[in-house]
C-alpha positions in Angstrom: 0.0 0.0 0.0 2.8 2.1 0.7 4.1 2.5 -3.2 0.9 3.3 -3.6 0.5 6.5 -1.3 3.5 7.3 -3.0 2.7 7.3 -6.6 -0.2 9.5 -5.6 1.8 11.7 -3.1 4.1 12.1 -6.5 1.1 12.6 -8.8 -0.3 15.7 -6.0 1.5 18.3 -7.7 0.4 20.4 -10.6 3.9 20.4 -12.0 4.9 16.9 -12.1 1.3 16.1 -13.0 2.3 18.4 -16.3 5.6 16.2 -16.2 3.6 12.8 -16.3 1.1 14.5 -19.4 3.9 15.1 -21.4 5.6 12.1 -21.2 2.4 10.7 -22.3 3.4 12.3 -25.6 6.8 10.8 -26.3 9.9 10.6 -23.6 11.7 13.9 -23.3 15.0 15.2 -22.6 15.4 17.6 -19.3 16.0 20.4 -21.8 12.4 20.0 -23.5 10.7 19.9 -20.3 12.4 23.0 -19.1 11.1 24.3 -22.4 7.7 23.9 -21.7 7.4 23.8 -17.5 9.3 27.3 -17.4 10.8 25.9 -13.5 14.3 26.2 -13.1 16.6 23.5 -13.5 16.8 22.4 -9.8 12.7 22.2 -9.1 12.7 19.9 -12.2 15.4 17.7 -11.2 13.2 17.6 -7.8 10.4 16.7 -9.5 12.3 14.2 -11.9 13.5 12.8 -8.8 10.6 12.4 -6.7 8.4 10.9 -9.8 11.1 8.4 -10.8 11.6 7.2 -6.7 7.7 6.7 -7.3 8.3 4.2 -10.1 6.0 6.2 -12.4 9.1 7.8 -15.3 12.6 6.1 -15.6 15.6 7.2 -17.4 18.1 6.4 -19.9 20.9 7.3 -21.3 20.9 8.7 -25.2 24.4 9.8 -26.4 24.8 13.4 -24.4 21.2 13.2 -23.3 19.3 11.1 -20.6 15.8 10.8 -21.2 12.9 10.3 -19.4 9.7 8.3 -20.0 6.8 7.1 -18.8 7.7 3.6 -16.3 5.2 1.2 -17.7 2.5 0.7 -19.8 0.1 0.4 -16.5 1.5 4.2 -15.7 0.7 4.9 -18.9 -3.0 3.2 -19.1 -3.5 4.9 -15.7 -2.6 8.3 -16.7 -5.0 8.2 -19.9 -7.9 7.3 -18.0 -7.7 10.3 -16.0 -10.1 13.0 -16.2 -8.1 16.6 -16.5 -9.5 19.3 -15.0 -7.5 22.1 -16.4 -7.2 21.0 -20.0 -6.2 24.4 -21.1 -2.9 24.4 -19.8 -2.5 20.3 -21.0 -3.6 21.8 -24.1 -0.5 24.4 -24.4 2.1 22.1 -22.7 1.1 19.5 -25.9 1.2 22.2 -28.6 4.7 23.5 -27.7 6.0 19.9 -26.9 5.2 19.2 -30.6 7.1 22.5 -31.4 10.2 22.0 -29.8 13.2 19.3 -30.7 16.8 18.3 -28.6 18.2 21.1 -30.6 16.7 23.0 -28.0 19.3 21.6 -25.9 22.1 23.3 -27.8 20.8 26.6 -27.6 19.4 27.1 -23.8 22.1 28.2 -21.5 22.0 26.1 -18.5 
């Protein structure tokens, strides 16, 4: 019961909520999530941190990159069944997230 407090602890905040949505799309670089959340680098690594501790993203390595993603197809089931309450703001996260590229990367000063 205790993972699963802690998925929903994880899941509690508007933020890495966002986080979880767009990894829905495709898996992201830390860059491309910057991008869109507009957090500083340290709050996102907190989130990233917290969320992959839950077992809901993981990570991997992709030449100069890591990349996150969504943990498992039940995440993933899960996180589509949802009803959003603020679709607005899904709405804009998804349209810049299918604007933006890892050549973002290259060009943000960190």
């Amino acid at each position: 019961m205790e993972k699963i407090i802690q998925k929903f602890k994880a899941m509690g905040d508007e933020n890495r909520f966002r986080i979880l949505i767009l990894l829905l799309q495709r898996p992201l670089c830390v860059c491309e999530l910057l991008e869109v959340l507009d957090i500083k680098g340290g709050t996102l690594s907190a989130h990233l941190k917290i969320l992959k501790n839950a077992g809901l993203i993981s990570q991997k390595k992709e030449g100069r990159w890591i990349i996150y993603s969504i943990s498992s197809e039940n995440t993933r089931k899960f996180l589509n069944e949802l009803e959003i309450e603020n679709k607005e703001i899904i709405q804009k996260d998804k349209l810049k997230i299918g604007e933006i590229s890892r050549e973002i990367c290259s060009t943000r000063s960190q």
